[in-house]
C-alpha positions in Angstrom: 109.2 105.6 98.6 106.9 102.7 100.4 104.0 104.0 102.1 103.0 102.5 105.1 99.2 101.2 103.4 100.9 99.1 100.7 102.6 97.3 103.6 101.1 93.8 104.9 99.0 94.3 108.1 101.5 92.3 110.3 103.6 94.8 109.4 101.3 97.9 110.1 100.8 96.1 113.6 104.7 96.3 114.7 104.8 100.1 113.3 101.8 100.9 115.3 103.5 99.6 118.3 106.6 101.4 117.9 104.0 104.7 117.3 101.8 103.7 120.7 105.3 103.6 122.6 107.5 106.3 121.4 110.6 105.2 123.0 110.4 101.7 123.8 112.4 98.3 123.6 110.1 95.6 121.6 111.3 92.6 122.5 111.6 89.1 120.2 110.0 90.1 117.4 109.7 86.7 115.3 110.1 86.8 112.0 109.2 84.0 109.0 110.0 84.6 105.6 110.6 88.0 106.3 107.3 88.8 107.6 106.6 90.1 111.6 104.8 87.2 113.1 104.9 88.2 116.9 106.2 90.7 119.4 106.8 89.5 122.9 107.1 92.4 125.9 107.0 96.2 125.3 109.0 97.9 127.3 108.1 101.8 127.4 110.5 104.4 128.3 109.6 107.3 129.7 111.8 110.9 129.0 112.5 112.7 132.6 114.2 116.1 131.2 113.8 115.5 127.2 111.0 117.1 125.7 109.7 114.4 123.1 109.6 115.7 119.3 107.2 112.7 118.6 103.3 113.2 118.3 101.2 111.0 118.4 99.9 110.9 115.5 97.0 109.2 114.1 98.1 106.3 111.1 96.4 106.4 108.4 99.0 106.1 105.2 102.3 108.0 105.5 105.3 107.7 103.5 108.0 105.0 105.5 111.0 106.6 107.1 114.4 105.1 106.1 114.3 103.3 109.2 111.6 101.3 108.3 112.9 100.6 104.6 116.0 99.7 106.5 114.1 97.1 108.9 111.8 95.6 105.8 114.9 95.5 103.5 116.6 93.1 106.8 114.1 91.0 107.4 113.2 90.3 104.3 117.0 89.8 103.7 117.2 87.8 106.2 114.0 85.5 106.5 113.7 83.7 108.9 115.4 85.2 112.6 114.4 86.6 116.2 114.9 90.3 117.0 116.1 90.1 120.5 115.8 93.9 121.6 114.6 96.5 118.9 115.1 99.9 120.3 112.6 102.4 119.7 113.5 106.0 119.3 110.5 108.5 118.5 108.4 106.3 117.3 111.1 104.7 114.7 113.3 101.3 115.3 116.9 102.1 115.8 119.7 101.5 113.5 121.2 99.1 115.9 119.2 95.9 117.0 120.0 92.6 118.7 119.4 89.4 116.5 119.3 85.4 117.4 119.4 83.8 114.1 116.9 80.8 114.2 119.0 78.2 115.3 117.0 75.1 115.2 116.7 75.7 111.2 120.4 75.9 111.3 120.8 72.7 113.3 118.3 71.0 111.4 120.6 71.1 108.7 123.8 69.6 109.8 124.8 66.7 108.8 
């Protein structure tokens, strides 16, 4: 299991936003070679009835959910792309996120 000090500061960054807004949608996340290089607007939502089981807790080095793993292994999959919406849930990026591949390398490379 990855622990979130053996990860790249950039990356430290986007986990400590997720952790400063609980539930929250982080929008265009830009990433190059698989690597966080910038987070446009945070939009934080706030629970009416729901009780929130997430603490805010101070980061120091804690072992990575699966939902991280799960981002890190995409991105790095994946390279170069824009993360339209990431949906946070208690702290953690949801499963389900909204991607624009980064079309001007695609067009760059037709013919």
């Amino acid at each position: 299991m990855k622990r979130y000090n053996d990860l790249p500061k950039n990356w430290q960054q986007l986990i400590r936003a997720c952790h400063t807004a609980p539930y929250s949608n982080i929008n265009n996340i830009v990433f190059e070679d698989g690597q966080p290089v910038s987070i446009g607007e945070v939009e934080e939502s706030i629970l009416l009835k729901r009780v929130s089981n997430h603490s805010r807790i101070n980061i120091d080095d804690f072992e990575l959910k699966m939902q991280w793993l799960e981002l890190i292994g995409f991105a790095q999959k994946h390279q170069n792309i824009i993360i339209k919406t990431l949906e946070v849930s208690d702290g953690l990026p949801n499963r389900r996120i909204n991607i624009r591949p980064d079309i001007n390398r695609e067009f760059n490379q037709i013919n």
